[in-house]
FIZA-509333 format. One line per 4 residues: number of its first residue (from 1); for each residue y, z, x of N, C-alpha, C. Coordinates in Angstrom, 3 decimals, m for minus. Layout:
NUM = Y:Z:X:Y:Z:X:Y:Z:X  ...
// end
This chain:
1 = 32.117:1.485:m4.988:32.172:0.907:m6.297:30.828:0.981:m7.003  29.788:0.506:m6.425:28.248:0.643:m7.036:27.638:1.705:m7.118  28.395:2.976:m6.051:28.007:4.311:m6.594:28.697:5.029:m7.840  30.084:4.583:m8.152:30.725:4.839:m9.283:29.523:4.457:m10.596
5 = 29.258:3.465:m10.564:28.770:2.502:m11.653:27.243:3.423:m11.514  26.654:4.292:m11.010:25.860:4.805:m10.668:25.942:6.243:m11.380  26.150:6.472:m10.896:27.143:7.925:m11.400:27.500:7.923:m12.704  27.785:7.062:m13.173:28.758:7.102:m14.761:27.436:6.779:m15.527
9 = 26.598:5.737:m14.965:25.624:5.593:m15.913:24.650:6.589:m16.248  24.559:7.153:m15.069:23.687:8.446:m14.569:24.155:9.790:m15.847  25.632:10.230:m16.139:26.308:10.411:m16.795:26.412:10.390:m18.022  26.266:8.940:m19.082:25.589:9.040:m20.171:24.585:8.876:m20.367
13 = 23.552:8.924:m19.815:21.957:9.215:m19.867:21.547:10.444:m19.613  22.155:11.311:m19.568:22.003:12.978:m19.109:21.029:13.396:m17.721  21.601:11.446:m16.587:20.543:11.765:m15.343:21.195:12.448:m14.004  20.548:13.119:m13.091:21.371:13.530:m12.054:21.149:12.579:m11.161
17 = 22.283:12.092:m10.652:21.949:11.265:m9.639:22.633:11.476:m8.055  21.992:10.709:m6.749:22.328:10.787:m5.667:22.956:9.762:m5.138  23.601:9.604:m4.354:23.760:7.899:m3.404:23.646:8.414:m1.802  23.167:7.584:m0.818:23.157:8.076:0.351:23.418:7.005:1.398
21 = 23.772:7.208:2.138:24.310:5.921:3.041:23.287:6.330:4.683  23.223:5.025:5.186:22.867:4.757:6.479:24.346:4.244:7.295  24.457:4.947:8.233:25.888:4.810:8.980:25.063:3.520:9.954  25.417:1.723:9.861:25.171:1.082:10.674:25.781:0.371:11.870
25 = 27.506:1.284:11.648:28.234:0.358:12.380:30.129:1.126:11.964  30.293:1.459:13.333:31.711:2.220:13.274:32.589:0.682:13.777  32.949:0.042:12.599:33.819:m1.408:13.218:34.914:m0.590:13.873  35.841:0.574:13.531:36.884:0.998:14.236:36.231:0.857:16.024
29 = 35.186:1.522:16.568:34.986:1.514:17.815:34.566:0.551:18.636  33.753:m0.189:17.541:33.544:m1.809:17.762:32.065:m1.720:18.416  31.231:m0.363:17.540:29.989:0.229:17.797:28.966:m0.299:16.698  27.656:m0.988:17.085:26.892:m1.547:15.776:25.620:m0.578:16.501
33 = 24.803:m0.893:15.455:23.012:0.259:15.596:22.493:m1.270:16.424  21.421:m1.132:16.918:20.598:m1.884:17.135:19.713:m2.405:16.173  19.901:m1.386:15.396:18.426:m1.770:14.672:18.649:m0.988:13.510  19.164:m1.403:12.811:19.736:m1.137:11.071:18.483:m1.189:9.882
37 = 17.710:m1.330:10.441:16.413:m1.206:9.800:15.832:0.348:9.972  15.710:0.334:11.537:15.564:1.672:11.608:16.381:3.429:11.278  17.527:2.846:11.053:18.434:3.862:10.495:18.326:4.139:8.881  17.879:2.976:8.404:17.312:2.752:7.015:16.432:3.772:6.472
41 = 15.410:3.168:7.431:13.888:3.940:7.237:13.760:5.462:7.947  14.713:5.740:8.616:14.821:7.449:8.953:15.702:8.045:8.388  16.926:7.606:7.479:17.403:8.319:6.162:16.278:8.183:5.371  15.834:7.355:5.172:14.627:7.557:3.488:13.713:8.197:4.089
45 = 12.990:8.624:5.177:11.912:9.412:5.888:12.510:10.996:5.729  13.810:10.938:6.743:14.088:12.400:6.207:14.881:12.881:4.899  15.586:12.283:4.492:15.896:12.431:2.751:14.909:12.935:1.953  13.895:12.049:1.623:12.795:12.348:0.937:12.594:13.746:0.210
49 = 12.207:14.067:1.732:10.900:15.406:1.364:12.430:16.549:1.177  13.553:16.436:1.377:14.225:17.025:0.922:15.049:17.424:m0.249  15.083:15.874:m1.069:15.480:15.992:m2.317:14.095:16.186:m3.258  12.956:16.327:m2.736:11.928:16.497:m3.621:11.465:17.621:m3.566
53 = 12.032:18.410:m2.173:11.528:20.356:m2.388:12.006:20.978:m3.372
// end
């Protein structure tokens, strides 16, 4: 929903935009991260330098 609202705004402002998710937790398997901080900060570590090449 907040990437819609993202997107559309992005849209009439003539901006390109991204959304990206950190996977913290498969409730189907009943699997959580330890450390949801760190999954955080190693999408935005490796993201980065990739949407900025």
């Amino acid at each position: 929903m907040e990437t819609s609202g993202i997107y559309g705004l992005g849209r009439v402002f003539g901006h390109r935009c991204l959304s990206l998710s950190a996977i913290v937790a498969n409730r189907v398997r009943g699997e959580f991260s330890a450390d949801g901080n760190a999954a955080v900060e190693k999408l935005i570590t490796t993201a980065l330098p990739i949407i900025a090449a």
